[in-house]
Each structure stands twice: as structure tokens, then as C-alpha cells.
N, C-alpha and C positions, 0 to 999 in steps of 0.2 A: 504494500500500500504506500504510496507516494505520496498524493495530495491527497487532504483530511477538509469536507466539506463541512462547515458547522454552522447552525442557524443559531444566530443571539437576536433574542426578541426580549426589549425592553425600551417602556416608552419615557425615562429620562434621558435625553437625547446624552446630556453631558455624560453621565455614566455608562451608558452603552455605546459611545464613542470612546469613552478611556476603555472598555473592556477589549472592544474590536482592536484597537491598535494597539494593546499589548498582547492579545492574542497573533495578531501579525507579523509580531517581532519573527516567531517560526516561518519561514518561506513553504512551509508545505500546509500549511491550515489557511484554508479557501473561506473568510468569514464573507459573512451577509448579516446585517444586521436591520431588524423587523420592528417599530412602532406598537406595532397593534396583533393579536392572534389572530385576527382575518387572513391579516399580511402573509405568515407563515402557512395559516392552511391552505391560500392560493400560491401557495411555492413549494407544495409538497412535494410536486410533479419534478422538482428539478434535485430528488434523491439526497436528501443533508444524509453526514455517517453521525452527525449529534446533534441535538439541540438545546440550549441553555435556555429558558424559558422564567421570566418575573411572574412572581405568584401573581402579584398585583396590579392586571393592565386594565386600560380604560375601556375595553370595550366587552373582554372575557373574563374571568377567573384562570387562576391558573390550575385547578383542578378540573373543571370542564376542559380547557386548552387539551390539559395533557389525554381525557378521555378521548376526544375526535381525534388526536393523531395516535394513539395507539388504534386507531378503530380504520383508520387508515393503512398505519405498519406499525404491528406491537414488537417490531425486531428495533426500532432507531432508542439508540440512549438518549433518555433522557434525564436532562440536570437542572434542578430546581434554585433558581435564587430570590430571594426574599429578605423584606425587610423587618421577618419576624421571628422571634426568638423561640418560640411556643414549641418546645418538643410533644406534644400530640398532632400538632402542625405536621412538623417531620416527618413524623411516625407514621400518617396515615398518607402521606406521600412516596413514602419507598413501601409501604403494603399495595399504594396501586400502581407500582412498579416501576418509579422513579430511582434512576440509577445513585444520585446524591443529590442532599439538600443543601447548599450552601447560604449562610447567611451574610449581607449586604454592610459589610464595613472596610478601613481599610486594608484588613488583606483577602480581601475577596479575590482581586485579580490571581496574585498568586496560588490561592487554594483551586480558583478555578483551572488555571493552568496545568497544576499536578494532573488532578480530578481528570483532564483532559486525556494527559499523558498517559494514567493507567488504563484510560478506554480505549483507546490507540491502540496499545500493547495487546491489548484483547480480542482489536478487529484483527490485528493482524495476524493470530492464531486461529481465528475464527475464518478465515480466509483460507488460510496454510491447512488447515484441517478439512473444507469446502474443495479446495483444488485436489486436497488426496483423496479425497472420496470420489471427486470425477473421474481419476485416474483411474481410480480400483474399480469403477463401473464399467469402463470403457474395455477393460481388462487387458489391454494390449494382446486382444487375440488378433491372433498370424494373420486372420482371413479381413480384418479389418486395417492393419497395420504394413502389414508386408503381402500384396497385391500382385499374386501370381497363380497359377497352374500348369506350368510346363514341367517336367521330370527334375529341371536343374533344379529347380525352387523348391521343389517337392523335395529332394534329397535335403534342402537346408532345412527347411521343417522338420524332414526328419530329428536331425542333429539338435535344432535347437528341444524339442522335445525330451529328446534324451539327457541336456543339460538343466535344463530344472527343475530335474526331480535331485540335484548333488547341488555338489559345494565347488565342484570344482571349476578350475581356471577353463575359460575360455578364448580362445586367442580365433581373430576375426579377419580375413584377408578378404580382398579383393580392390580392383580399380577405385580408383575417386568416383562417388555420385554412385555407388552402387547400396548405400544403405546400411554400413555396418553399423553407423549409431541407433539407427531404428531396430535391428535386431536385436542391438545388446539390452536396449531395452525393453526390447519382447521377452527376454530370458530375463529378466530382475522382475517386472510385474507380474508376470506368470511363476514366480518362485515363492517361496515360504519367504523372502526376503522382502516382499513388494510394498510392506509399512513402513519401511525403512530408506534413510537415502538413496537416490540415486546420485552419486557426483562425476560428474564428467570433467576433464583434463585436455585440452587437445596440445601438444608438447609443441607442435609448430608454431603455435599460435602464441609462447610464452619465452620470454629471452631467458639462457639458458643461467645469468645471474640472480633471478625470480624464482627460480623453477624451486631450489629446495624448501623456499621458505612459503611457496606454492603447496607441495607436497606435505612437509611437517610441522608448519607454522614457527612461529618467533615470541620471543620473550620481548617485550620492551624494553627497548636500549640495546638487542643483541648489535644493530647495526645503525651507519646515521640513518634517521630518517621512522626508525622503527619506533612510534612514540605510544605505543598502544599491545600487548600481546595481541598473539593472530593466532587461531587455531587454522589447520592444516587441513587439507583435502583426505586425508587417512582419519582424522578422528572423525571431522565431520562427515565420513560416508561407515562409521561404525555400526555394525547391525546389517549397512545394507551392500551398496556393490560400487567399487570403483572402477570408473572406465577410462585407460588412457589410450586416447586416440594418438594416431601417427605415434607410436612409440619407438621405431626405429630413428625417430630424429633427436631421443636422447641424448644428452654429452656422455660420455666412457664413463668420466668424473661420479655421475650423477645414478649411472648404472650400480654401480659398486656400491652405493648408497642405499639405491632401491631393494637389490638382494639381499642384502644385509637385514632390510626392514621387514619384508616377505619373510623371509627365511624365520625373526623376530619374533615378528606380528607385535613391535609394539614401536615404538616413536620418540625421538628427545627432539624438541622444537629448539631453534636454532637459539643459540644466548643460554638454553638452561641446560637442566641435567635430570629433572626427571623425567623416568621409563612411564610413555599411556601405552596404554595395551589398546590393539583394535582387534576389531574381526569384521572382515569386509571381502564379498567376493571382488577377486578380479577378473575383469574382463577388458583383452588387449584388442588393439586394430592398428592396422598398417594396410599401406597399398605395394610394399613392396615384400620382396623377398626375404624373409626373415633370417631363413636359413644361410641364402649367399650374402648376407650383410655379416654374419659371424664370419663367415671366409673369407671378408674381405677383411677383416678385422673391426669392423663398424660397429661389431654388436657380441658383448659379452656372450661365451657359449654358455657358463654354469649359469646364466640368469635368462637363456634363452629356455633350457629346461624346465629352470621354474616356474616359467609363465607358459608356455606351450598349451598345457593342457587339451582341452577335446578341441582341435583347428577345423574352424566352422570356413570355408571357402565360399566369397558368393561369386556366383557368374556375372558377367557381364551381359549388358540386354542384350547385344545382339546376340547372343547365344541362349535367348529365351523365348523363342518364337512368338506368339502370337500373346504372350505377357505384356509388349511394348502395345498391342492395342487395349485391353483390360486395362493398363495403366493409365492410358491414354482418358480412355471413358470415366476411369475415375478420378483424373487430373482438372478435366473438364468440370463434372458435377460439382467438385471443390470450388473452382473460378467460379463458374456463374451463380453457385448460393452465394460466397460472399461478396460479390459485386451484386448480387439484387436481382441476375440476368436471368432472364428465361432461357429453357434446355436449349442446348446445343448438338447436332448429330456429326459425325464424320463422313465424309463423301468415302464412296466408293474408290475413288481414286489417290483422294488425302490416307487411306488404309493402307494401301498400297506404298503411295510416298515411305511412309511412317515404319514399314517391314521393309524396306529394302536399306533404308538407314544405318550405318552401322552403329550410330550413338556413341564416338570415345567418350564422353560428359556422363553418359550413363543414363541413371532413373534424373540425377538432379537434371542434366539437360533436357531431357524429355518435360519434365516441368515447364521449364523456361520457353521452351517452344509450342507448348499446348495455350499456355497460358496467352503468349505472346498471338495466336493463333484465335484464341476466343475475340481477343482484341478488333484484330483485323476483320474478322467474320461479317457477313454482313448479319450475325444476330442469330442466323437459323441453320447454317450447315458451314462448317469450316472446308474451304476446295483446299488443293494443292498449291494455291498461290499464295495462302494465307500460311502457309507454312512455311517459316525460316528456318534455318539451318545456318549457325553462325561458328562451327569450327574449323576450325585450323586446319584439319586432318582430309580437307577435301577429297584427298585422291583413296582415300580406303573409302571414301561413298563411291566414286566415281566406277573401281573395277568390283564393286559387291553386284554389278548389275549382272557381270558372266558374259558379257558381248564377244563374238567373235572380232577379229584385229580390224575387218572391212567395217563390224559396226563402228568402231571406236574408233576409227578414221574418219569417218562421217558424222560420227556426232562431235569431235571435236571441230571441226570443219564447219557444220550448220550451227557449235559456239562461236566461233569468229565471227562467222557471217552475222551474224546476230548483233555481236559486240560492236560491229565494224560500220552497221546500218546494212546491209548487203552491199558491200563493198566488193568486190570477186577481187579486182587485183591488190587492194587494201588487205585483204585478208590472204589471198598466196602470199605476197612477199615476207607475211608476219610468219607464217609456217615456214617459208621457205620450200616451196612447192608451184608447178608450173599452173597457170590460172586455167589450163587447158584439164586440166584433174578434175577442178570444181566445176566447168563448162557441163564436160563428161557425166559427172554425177546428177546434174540437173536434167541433162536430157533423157537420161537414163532413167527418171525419176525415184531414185535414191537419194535425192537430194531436194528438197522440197523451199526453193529460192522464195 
């Protein structure tokens, strides 16, 4: 939770303008401040996380106030201030569910502030404990998550199955954009571990002076700058499962460290000395060769063992046939509910386009280009034109089609031409080819000018 929306409704203008601006002093509390309980019941619509509410306004009470908006939402805290002493007052305000009654002197601001602070702390648990239950609803099952039916996929299924019924390590290969993070978290939600952390690590993404105190956190003062203890990505994923992505991009340094701490299972944060014990599945990912980074000496062998465990291999899409279109359809249904759009179909020929692709980007390009594709559409069917294809790797599209050497002469030939404006000698001379070849082909009508 970020920003903290608070409704102060109180009709001394003076005192709920000193309350507002010292409420403000925090940049994350969004005040509005309200005259009258009308004010606040026609602003309900714009969701307060609290409301501080004067017993005593001019035009409600404050015990009817607080009835129509519990009647409204009996989930918003609400916080009583007044300028009466009377504990039966009190008392029959937090029996009808008033979070605190605060009384109207000078340190009201500061009481209210606290008072603020411990309901904060509250949503924010309240939130954190709301997100884990959608999680756990959603269950990160395979057929929701991971979007396939061809035999490749089905062998990962298999694999991941077999891993969460254990404890053991998981180690995850394949290309970039092919999905190891979304698997590893198929195997932690669907595990006895799934109430407990997930923390992820990506080692490329963290400079390799960070990394330890990434990994095992820091005492205050261990180093300059360290003004605060840090706890470490090892305790905080205790109970449940660490994932480090790109882990062959380790330092050596850093490796010798990691074993050490596996090997442990327990942690000294950098500046102290005492031993935390954790217990935390791991679960590794790389796009490259694990094995040939040991022999190249890139990659500790006795730390390569320890982490190995059950090596889940994903394929890449073009090696999963008719998955790149199931993806597709549901890359699609995604775009157009959260843009608002009505269904979208693929052309018969956009299918086509989309299987013969080889996708070096993977499932993430496949994204980018369905999405980008919704875009263009005119709304109701995406054709082949509305498909780009923006990788580097041109020429593995170019011979996935299988053409014999006469097609691929003539289709590079009607590129030119095309490039060229139908240029005939514009385009010989760029091939370096007699313009009596392209003549040929066109009367021949193998060449379609």
C-alpha cells in the first residue's frame, strides 16, 4: 500500500485545517477534508482507507454519520474525534465499531497520527493476506499458468508434478522468454510450501558488489552507507522457496559463498556474527549450459551438484507445435479484457504466419507480437499484416519455410522488386544478377511484377 486515502470531516474550519496539514507532513496520506457528513456521504464513491469523523457537526451527529457509512462499507476504519470527555460516550462508540475515540485538545494531532499509523500497518497485512489468498485460489495450476498441449510440455508437466510432492532442488533450463519463472512458481504454489515466500533473485539484474548483502542481508554500519540492518533474501524466503534466476552469471567469489550456505542452511548477514538458520526450497534457472560453464571454469563443479537436482528442460516454441497458436488465443483474450476490447479471432492465414515463425524471443515475444497485433486489428480478426515480427534472427524465419533454391531465388528477387518500387535494373544491379533473369521470371510467370 502506497498512498493512504483519509476523509477528515470536521466543521471548524481552523482545526481541520491544522489537522489536514499535519496529517500531510507524510507524502503518502491523500487527505480530503469535509465540513459537513453530507459532504462525506456524497464522497463515499471515491473509496477513503479511513475516516476521522467530529462527533459534533452541524448538520448530522456523529453516531448516525458513522451508522450510514458503515451501512454503506462496515470494512472502512473508522476514528472518532470529539470534544467530549464522557467515557460512556466512548464506550458506546467503539461497541458500534469505531476503530478509536480520540479527544479534541492539544495533542490531538499527534494521537491522531499514531492512531493512523497502527491502521496502516493493519491494511497492509490485510492486503498481504487478500493477495495470498488470491494466489492460493488461482492455485497456479499448469492448465491455467503454463499454456500448452504438445508432448514437449507435457513431459514438463510431467517433471514439475513429480517435484512437488519433495523438497528437492530444482534446477530450470531453457532459452530466454520460454517461462522458467512461471514454472518455478507452478512448483512452490502447488507445494506444501505455497503459504510461505516466494522470493525471486535475478543475478543479472544485480551488480555483483550488492549481491551478498542481496543474498544474506547487513548489520548496520557493516559498510558506508549501511544505516539500517537489512535482512537477506535467504531468511526472508524461510518456510518457503528461493529462486535464482540467471544463476550462471554469479561471481566465482560469490559461488563459494552460496555452497557454503546450502550446504549450512543457515546465514551470518554481513557486519555481524550470528548463525539464522533457514529452510527454503531452491529453485535455479539459467539459459545457458550449466554443465559446459563448469568446463569452462565459469561455474563451480561441487556447487553445481548441489543445486542440480530434478533439471526441468523447457523447449522452445518452435519446437511446440500448435502450442504457439493456444498461446496465441490466450495472449489475445488477456489484451482485449484489459483494454475493455471486444473478442478478437485469428485469420486463417495470421495461423499460418504464427506456425511457421520460429520465435528466438520465445512465449515473451509471442506476447509482444499478439498484443502489438490486437493493436493494429481493425477490432474483429487480426490478418497477417497486423503481425510484426521485430527480431534480429531474420534468416532462421526466412529458411523455416523449406523452399526449394528456384523458390528462394525468386522470393528474394520479388523482395527487391518490392523494396526497389519494381525497379528491374534497380534491383539486378543490387543482387548483382543480369536484368534478363528477372525479365525471364516474369514472363515465365514465376515472377508476379
Amino acid at each position: 500500500m502506497t498512498s493512504l486515502k483519509i476523509f477528515l470531516i470536521e466543521d471548524d474550519a481552523f482545526f481541520g485545517e491544522a489537522l489536514k496539514y499535519h496529517l500531510k507532513l507524510n507524502p503518502d496520506f491523500d487527505v480530503h477534508l469535509f465540513k459537513s457528513g453530507k459532504e462525506c456521504l456524497n464522497n463515499l464513491y471515491k473509496k477513503p482507507d479511513i475516516i476521522c469523523l467530529d462527533f459534533g457537526l452541524p448538520d448530522i451527529t456523529g453516531d448516525i454519520l458513522l451508522k450510514k457509512i458503515q451501512e454503506t462499507n462496515n470494512k472502512i476504519p473508522i476514528i472518532i474525534i470529539s470534544g467530549q470527555e464522557d467515557i460512556e460516550v466512548a464506550v458506546n462508540f467503539l461497541k458500534a465499531g469505531a476503530k478509536d475515540y480520540i479527544v479534541k485538545n492539544e495533542h490531538t494531532k499527534d494521537i491522531l497520527w499514531n492512531c493512523i499509523g497502527k491502521i496502516r500497518e493493519n491494511l497492509v497485512l490485510i492486503n498481504e493476506v487478500e493477495d495470498l489468498k488470491e494466489k492460493l485460489e488461482q492455485k497456479f495450476s499448469f492448465e491455467n499458468t503454463i499454456i500448452g498441449q504438445s508432448d514437449a510440455i507435457k513431459s514438463v508437466f510431467n517433471k514439475i508434478n513429480k517435484s512437488i510432492n519433495t523438497n528437492i532442488n530444482v534446477s530450470i533450463t531453457g532459452e530466454t522468454g520460454t517461462g522458467k519463472e512461471v514454472v518455478a512458481k507452478a512448483i512452490h504454489y502447488n507445494s506444501e510450501r505455497k503459504i510461505k515466500p516466494f522470493i525471486a533473485i535475478n543475478m543479472a539484474a544485480i551488480p555483483n558488489e550488492l549481491m551478498e548483502s542481496e543474498f544474506f542481508g547487513h548489520e548496520a554500519g557493516a559498510f558506508t552507507g549501511a544505516n539500517t540492518r537489512r535482512v537477506g533474501k535467504f531468511e526472508q524466503a524461510n518456510g518457503g522457496t528461493i529462486f535464482l534466476d540467471e544463476i550462471a552469471e554469479l561471481d566465482l567469489n560469490l559461488q563459494s559463498k552460496l555452497l557454503r550456505v546450502l550446504q549450512e542452511r543457515e546465514v551470518v548477514r554481513l557486519g555481524g556474527t550470528t548463525k539464522i538458520k533457514f529452510d527454503a526450497r531452491l529453485i535455479i534457472a539459467t539459459h545457458k549450459d550449466l554443465a559446459q560453464e563448469v568446463k569452462k571454469g565459469n561455474f563451480r563443479e561441487d556447487l553445481y551438484y548441489r543445486i542440480i537436482g530434478l533439471p526441468i528442460e523447457l523447449p522452445p516454441l518452435r519446437d511446440r507445435g500448435n502450442d504457439t497458436l493456444l498461446l496465441s488465443k490466450h495472449f489475445m483474450a488477456l489484451f482485449t479484457k484489459e483494454n475493455k476490447m471486444k473478442p478478437i479471432s485469428l485469420s486463417k492465414e495470421s495461423k499460418d504466419k504464427l506456425i511457421k515463425y520460429p520465435f528466438p524471443g520465445n512465449i515473451r515475444e509471442l506476447k509482444s507480437v499478439i498484443d502489438l497485433a490486437c493493436v493494429m486489428s481493425d477490432g474483429k480478426e487480426i490478418v497477417p499484416d497486423d503481425l510484426t515480427f521485430t527480431s534480429i534472427n531474420d534468416t532462421d524465419f526466412f529458411l523455416n519455410e523449406e523452399k526449394t533454391l528456384k523458390g528462394y531465388t525468386t522470393e528474394i528477387i520479388m523482395h527487391y522488386l518490392k523494396k526497389n518500387n519494381n525497379d528491374v535494373l534497380k534491383t539486378a544491379k543490387k543482387l548483382d544478377i543480369g536484368k534478363s533473369t528477372i525479365y525471364n521470371l516474369i514472363q515465365s510467370y514465376e515472377l508476379d511484377k
